[in-house]
C-alpha positions as CSV (number, residue, x, y, z in Angstrom):
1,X,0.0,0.0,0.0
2,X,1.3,3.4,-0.9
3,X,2.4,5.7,2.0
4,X,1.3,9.5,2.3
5,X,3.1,12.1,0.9
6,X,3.4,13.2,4.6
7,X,5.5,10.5,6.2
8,X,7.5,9.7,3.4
9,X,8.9,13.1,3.4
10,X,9.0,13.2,7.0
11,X,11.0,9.2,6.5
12,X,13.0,10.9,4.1
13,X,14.4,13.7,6.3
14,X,15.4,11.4,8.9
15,X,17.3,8.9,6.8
16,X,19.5,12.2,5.1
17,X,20.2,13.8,8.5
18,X,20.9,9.9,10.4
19,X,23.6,9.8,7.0
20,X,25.2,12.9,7.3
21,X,25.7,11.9,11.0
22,X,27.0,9.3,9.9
23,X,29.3,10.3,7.2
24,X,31.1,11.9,9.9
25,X,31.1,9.8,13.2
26,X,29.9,6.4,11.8
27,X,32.1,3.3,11.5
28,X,32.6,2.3,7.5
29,X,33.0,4.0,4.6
30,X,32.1,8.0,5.8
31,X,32.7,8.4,2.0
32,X,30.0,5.9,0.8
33,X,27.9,7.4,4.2
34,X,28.7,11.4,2.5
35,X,28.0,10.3,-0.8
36,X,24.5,9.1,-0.2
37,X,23.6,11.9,2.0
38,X,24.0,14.1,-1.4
39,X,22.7,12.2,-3.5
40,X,19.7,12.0,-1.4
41,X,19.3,15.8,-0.4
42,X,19.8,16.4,-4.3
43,X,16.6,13.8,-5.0
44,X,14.6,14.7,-2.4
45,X,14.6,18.5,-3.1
46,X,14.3,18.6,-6.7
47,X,11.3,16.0,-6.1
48,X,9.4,18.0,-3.4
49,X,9.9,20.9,-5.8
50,X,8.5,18.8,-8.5
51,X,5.7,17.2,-7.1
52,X,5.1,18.8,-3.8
53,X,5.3,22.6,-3.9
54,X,2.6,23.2,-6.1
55,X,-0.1,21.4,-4.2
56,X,1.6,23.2,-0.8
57,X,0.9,26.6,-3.3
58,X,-2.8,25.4,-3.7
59,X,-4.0,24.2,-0.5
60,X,-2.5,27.3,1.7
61,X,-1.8,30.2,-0.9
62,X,-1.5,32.4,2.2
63,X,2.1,31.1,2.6
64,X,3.3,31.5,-0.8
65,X,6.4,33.7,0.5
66,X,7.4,30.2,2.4
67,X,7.2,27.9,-0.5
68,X,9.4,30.3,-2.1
69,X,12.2,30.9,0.1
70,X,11.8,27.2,0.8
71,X,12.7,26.7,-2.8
72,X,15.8,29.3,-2.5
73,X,16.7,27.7,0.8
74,X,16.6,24.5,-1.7
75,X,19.3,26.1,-4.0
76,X,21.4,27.0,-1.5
77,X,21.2,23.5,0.4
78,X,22.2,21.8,-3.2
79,X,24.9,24.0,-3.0
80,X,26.3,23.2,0.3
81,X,25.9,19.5,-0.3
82,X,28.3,19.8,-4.2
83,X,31.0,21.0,-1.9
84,X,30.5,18.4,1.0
85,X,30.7,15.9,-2.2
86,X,34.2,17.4,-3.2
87,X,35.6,17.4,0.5
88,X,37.9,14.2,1.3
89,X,36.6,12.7,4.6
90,X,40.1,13.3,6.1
91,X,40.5,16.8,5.6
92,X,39.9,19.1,8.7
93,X,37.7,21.0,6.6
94,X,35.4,17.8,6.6
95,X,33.4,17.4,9.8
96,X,32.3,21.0,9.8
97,X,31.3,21.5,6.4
98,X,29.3,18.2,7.0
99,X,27.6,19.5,10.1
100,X,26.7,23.1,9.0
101,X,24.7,20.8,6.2
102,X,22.7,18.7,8.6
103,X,22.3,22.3,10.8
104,X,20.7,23.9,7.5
105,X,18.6,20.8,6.3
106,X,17.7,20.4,9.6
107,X,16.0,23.9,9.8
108,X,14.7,23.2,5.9
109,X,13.1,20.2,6.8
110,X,11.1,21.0,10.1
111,X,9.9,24.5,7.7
112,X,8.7,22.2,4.8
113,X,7.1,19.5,7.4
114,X,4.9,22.6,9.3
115,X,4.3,23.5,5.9
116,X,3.6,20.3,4.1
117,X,1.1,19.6,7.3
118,X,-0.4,22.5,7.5
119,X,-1.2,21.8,3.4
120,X,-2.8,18.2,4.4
121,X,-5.6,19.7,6.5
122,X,-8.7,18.4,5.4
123,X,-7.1,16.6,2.6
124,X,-7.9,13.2,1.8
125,X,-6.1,10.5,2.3
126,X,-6.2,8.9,-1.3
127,X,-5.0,12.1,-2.4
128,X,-2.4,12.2,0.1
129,X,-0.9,8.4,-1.2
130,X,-1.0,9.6,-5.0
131,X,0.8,12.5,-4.3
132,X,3.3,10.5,-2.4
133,X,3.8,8.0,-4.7
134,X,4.5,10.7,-7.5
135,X,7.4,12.0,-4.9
136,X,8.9,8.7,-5.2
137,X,8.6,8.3,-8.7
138,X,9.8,11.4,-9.3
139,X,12.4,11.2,-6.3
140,X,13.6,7.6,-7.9
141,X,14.3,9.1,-11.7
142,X,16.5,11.7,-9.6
143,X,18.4,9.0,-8.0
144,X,19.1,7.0,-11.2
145,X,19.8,9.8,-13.4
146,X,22.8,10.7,-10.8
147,X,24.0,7.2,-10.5
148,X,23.9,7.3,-14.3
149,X,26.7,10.3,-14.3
150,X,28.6,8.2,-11.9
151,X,30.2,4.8,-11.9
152,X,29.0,4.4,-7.9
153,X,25.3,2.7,-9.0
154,X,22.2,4.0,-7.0
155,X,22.3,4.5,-3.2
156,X,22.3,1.8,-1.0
157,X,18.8,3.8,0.8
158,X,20.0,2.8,4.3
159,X,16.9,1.9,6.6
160,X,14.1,1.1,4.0
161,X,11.6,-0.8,5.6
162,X,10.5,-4.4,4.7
163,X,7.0,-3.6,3.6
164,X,8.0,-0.7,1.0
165,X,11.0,-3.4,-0.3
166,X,7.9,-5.7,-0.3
167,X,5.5,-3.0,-2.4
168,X,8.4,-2.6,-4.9
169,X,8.8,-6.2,-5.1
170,X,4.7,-6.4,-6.0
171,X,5.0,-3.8,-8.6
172,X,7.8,-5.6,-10.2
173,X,6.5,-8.9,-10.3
174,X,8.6,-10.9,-8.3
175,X,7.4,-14.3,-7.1
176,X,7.6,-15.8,-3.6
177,X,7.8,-12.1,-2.3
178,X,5.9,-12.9,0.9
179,X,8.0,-15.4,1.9
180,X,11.1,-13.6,1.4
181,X,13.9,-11.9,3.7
182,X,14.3,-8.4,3.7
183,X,18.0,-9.5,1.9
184,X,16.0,-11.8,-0.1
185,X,13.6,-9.0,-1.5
186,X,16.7,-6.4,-2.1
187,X,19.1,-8.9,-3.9
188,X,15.6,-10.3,-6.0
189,X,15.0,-6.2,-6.4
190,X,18.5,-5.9,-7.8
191,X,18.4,-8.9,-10.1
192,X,14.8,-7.8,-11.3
193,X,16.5,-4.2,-12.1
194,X,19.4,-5.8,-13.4
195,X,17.7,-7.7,-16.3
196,X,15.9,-4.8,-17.4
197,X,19.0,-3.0,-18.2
């Protein structure tokens, strides 16, 4: 079952600020940690300016000022996360640069939440899981086209749960999906992607 447009975003923002914390005081790769943190604050904006903004715009016109510095806040955020991307972990330089990210999304994404709730008032639920699921869609294109300029593949998406790995797996026909492992459903995910290529 689709989620809402609400708690996806609201999913979303955790998982970028849990890997920029991690992409400077986790254990592993703080590169592979950085580089999915941008990759995802890249996706995630361009796809709430996409497919979010305007209905924010329609429901509460009042606080059109907001959605717009929201959207400059945006620019400046993608910004900030290009030159974390060109910053070698072990460079002083690093931790900082990494945390004055998280400090600014941080403040972005409690804005766009209050916004983005405010918005849902009264709105109904099916409305609210087609809107989300064109934030994904639109949110997964951004994510491949990126990969597609690198030689890194698509983001590992730390955290997903089992029952949106289980929904992808549906939608892509996979059999025995029920009775699957969450590996199970990510390598048969991967194998399914893999031989549409």
């Amino acid at each position: 079952m689709a989620r809402n447009v609400i708690s996806l975003v609201a999913t979303e923002h955790r998982r970028i600020d849990e890997l920029l914390v991690r992409s400077v005081k986790g254990r592993g790769s703080r590169e592979k940690h950085r580089d999915e943190a941008v990759a995802l604050v890249n996706a995630h904006l361009r796809a709430l300016r996409a497919e979010v903004h305007d209905f924010v715009l329609q429901r509460v016109p009042e606080r059109s000022d907001e959605v717009a510095a929201l959207d400059s806040t945006q620019d400046e955020l993608v910004q900030v996360a290009d030159g974390v991307a060109g910053t070698d972990p072990t460079t002083p330089s690093y931790a900082p640069r990494v945390e004055a990210l998280r400090e600014r999304f941080v403040t972005y994404a409690s804005r766009e939440g209050d916004l983005l709730s405010e918005a849902a008032r009264s709105v109904e639920v099916p409305r609210l899981r087609d809107l989300g699921a064109a934030y994904l869609r639109k949110r997964d294109a951004e994510l491949k086209a990126r990969a597609a300029g690198t030689s890194r593949g698509t983001p590992r998406r730390l955290d997903v749960p089992k029952a949106d790995l289980y929904e992808q797996a549906r939608r892509a026909g996979i059999p025995g999906r029920s009775a699957m492992s969450r590996e199970e459903l990510i390598r048969a995910l991967r194998e399914a992607q893999g031989a549409r290529r």
